[in-house]
N, C-alpha and C positions, 0 to 999 in steps of 0.2 A: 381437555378441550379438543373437539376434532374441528379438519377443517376438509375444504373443500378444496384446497388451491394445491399444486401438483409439485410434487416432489422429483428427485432423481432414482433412477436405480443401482440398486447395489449390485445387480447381473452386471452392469456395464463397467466394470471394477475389477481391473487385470493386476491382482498381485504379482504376477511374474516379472511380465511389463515392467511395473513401478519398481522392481528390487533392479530391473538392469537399466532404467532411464534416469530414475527421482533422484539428482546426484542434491546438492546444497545442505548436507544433516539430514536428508531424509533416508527413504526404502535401500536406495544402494550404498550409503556410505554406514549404515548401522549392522551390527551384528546380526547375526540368523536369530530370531525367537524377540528381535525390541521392535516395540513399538514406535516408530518419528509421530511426534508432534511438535515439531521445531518451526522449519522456514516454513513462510505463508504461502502456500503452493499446496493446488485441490486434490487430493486422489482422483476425483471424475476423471474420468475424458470431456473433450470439448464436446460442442455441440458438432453433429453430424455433417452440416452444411460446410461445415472449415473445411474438413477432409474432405468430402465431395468437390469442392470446389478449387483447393489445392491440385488433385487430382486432373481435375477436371484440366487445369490450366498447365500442367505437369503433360498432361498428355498428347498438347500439339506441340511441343518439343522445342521449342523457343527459348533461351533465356537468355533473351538481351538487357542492354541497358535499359536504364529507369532514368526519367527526370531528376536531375540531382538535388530538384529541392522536393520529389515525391510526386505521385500521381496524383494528379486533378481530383480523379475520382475518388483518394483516400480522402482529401482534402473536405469536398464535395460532401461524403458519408460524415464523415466526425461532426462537422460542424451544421450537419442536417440531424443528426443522431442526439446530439448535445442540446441543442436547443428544446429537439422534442421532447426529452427523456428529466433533464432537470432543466430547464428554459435559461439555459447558460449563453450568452450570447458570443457565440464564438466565431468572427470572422475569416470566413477559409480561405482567403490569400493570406492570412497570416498561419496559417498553419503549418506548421513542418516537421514531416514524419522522421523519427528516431530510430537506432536500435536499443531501447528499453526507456524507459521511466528513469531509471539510474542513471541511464548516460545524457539523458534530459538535463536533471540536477547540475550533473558535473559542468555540461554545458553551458548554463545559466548560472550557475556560481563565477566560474573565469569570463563573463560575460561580462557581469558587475563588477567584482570584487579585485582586489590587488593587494600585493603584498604590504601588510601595516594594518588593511581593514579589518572590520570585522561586520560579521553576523549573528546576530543573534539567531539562537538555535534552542529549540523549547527542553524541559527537560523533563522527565524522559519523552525519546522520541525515538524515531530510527537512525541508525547511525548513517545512514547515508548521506543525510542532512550537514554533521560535521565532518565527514570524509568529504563530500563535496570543497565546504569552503577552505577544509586542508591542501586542498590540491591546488587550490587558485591561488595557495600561500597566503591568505588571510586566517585571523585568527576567530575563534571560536566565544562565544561569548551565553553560555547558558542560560536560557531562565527558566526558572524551577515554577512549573507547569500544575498543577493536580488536579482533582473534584474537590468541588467545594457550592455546598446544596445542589448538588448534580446536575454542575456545569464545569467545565473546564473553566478554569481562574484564570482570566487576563487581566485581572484588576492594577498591576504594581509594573506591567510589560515598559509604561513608558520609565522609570528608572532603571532599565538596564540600555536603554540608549544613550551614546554617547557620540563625540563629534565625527569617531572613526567609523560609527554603524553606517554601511551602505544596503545590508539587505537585513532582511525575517526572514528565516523558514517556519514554513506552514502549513504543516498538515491535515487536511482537510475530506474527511472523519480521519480520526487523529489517532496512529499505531504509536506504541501497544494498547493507550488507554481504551481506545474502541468509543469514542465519543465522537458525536456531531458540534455544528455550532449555529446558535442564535443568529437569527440574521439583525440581530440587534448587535450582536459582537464582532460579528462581519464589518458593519459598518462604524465602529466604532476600531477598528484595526486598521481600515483604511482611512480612517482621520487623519488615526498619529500618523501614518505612514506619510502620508500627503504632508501633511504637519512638518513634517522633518526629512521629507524629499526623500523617504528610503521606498528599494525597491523593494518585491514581497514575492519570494519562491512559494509558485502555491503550488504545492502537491495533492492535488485529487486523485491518485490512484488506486483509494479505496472507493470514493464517489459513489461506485453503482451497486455498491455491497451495504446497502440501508434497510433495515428491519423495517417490520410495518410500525411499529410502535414508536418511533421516530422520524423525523422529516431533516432533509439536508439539506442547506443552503447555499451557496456556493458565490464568490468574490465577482465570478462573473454575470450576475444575475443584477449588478450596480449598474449605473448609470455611465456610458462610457468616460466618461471626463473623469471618474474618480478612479478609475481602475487603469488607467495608463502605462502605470509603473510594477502590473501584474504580470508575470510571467507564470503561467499554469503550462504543469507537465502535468499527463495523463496515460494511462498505461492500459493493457489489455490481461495483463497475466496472473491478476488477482480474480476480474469478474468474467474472463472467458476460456481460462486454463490454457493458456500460450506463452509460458512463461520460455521456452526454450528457444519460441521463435523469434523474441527480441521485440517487441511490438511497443512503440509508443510514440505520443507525438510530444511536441513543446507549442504551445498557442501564445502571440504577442497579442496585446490590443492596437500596435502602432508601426507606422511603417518603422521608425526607429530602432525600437525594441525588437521587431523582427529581423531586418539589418546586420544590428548588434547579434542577435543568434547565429545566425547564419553566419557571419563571418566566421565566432568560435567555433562553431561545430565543425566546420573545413570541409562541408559537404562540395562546395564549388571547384575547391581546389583537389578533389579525389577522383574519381567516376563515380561519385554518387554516395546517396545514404545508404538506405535501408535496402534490403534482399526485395527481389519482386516478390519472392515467395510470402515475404511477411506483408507485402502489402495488399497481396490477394486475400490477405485470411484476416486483414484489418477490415478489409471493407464489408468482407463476409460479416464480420461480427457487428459491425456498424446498424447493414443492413437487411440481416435475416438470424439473428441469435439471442434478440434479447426474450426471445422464449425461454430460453434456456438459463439467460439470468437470473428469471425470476422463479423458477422451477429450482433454481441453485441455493437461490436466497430462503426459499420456504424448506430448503432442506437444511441449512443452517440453522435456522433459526430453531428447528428440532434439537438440533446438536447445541447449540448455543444454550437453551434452557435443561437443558439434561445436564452437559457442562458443570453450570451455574449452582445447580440444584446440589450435582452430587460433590461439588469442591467445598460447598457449604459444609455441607453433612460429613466432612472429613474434619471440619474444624481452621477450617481456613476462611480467608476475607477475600471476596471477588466483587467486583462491579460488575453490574450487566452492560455486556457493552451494548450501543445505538447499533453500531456501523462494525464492520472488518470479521474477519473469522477467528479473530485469537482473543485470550483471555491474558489479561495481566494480572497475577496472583500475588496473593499479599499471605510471604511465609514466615516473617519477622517472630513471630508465636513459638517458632517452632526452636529459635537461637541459631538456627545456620546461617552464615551468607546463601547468596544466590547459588554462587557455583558448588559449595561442601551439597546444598540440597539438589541440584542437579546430580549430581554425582553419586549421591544416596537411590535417588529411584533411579537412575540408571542401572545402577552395580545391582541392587536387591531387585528392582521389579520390573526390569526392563523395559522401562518408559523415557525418553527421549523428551527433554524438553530443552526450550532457549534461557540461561539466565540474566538475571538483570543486572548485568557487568556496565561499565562504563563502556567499554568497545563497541556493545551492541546499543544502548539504549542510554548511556551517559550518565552522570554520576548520582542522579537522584532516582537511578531502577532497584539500584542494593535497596538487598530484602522481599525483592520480587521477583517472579520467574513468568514467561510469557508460552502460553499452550498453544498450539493450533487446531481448532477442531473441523477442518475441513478434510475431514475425512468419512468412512460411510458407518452409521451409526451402531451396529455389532461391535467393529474396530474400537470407537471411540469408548463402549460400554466396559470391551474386553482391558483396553487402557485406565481407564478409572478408576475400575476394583483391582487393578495392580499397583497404582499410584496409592490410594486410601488405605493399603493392608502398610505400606511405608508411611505413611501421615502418620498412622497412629499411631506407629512404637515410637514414633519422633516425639509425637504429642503426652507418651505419658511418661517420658521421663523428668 
């Protein structure tokens, strides 16, 4: 199928660079000759406008304080950008800028949570979810998550709440599986939630990374009276390659819940949140980079169906995912755990990937391994037919 809509280039793709900056499992911490397809983090560079604009403000030679609850103008961009982009209605005196999406969560888990409670936390998911509510000293409470007629299964969610559940975590499009959601199941999450007065960490920091062949709904697209008890973190470093800068906000719907943030976060009590630096390059991407989004997204989606195609053809089971740039692989076929198969295409074919350990992704990922293909598509090709020459001596024994 050809299309018309503009991709990224692969000129613009500094292997050097990425072997001395791409720390997290990726280009600098793997051996000379492997390929990283591990943490969710682009080979691109960002859009051009960051830099310029970093620069730009870099060069009248100022760096004073910031607002310690963030600048007006970040505030101002996100919930001008959010409403246009998926009509999320996000109120920007509630908004309060982070450093990451991660440090959001953790935020927002000691917000709510106390020691005795618990969360329910989906299974699999990102561990950051039950690393949060571990920090706030409440306990963890899984629910086992999957596809089921190619939708995520919420059907059994209200039997895992109990009288100690004070929050959900909720990923929304949902790492690793790479799924969106119903806005029929939207609303049917914040029933029970209302139903049983719990609150609901919603993690949209895959959001803006949506194929065309899927559409995404989002908690804050409701009616405000139902969403009161949403706390949405949002992040920059999956859909505008900023992940070093720390970039993200946390949005309450109520003075309360905003209140409640800001007190845990201890922004008041410091000189301040977030770097100006990361807030110059938040608003940049707010309001002059969703070119580059979608220029990002149309080149995934390249990678995404190549992926898909050629993980088949090795004899393994993949979903296609709606939403995120990773694949979650189904290697059960082959008799390994997650980690012995990691360990096989690393040692033989020097391909990098994340397995589906309970640390990462919790106890219902065994048997599965998570790819990232956000990278530029020779790399990803060169990767493949190294992974698939290993598939198959696994597969024919």
């Amino acid at each position: 199928m050809t299309t018309n809509k503009k991709t990224l280039s692969i000129q613009d793709i500094d292997l050097k660079t990425l072997k001395e900056r791409a720390f997290n499992y990726r280009w600098a911490e793997v051996p000379d000759g492997h390929i990283p397809l591990t943490a969710a983090d682009s080979d691109f560079p960002p859009a051009k406008e960051i830099r310029e604009d970093l620069i730009a403000y870099i060069e009248k030679g100022y760096f004073c304080y910031t607002p310690k609850t963030g600048l007006s103008s970040v505030k101002t961009a996100v919930a001008k950008a959010l409403k246009e982009r998926k009509n999320e209605n996000v109120k920007e005196e509630f908004v309060l800028p982070i450093d990451s999406a991660a440090r959001g969560m953790s935020i927002t888990a000691k917000a709510v949570l106390e020691p005795g409670s618990e969360m329910l936390v989906f299974d699999p998911v990102d561990y950051l979810f039950a690393a949060s509510a571990k920090s706030a000293g409440a306990e963890v409470v899984y629910y086992p998550c999957m596809i089921k007629d190619g939708k995520l299964d919420l059907s059994k969610l209200e039997e895992y709440i109990s009288p100690r559940t004070k929050l959900i975590g909720f990923c929304n499009p949902h790492n690793p599986l790479g799924m969106c959601y119903t806005k029929e199941q939207l609303k049917e999450l914040l029933d029970l939630a209302n139903q049983y007065d719990l609150w609901i960490l919603n993690d949209e920091v895959w959001s803006d990374i949506v194929y065309p062949d899927a559409s995404f709904h989002s908690l804050l697209e409701f009616d405000d009276s139902l969403i009161q008890k949403v706390i949405t973190v949002y992040g920059f470093s999956k859909s505008f390659a900023i992940a070093g800068l720390r970039a993200g906000v946390i949005l309450t719907q109520s003075q309360e819940a905003y209140d409640m943030i800001l007190e845990t976060s201890e922004v008041l009590t410091t000189a301040g949140g977030v770097s100006s630096l990361t807030q110059v390059a938040m608003i940049t991407c707010m309001t002059k980079c969703w070119y580059w989004v979608d220029a990002f997204i149309e080149t995934m989606r390249i990678n995404r169906d190549l992926a898909v195609s050629r993980i088949r053809e090795m004899g393994l089971s993949v979903h296609t995912p709606e939403a995120t740039f990773v694949l979650f692989i189904d290697i059960r076929k082959t008799g390994l755990s997650s980690e012995d198969f990691v360990k096989k295409v690393q040692d033989e074919g020097q391909v990098v990937l994340v397995p589906g350990s309970k640390s990462f992704f919790g106890p219902g990922a065994q048997g599965y391994v998570r790819l990232c293909f956000a990278t530029f598509e020779p790399m990803l090709n060169v990767a493949l037919e190294r992974m698939e020459r290993v598939v198959k001596t696994m597969l024919k024994k």
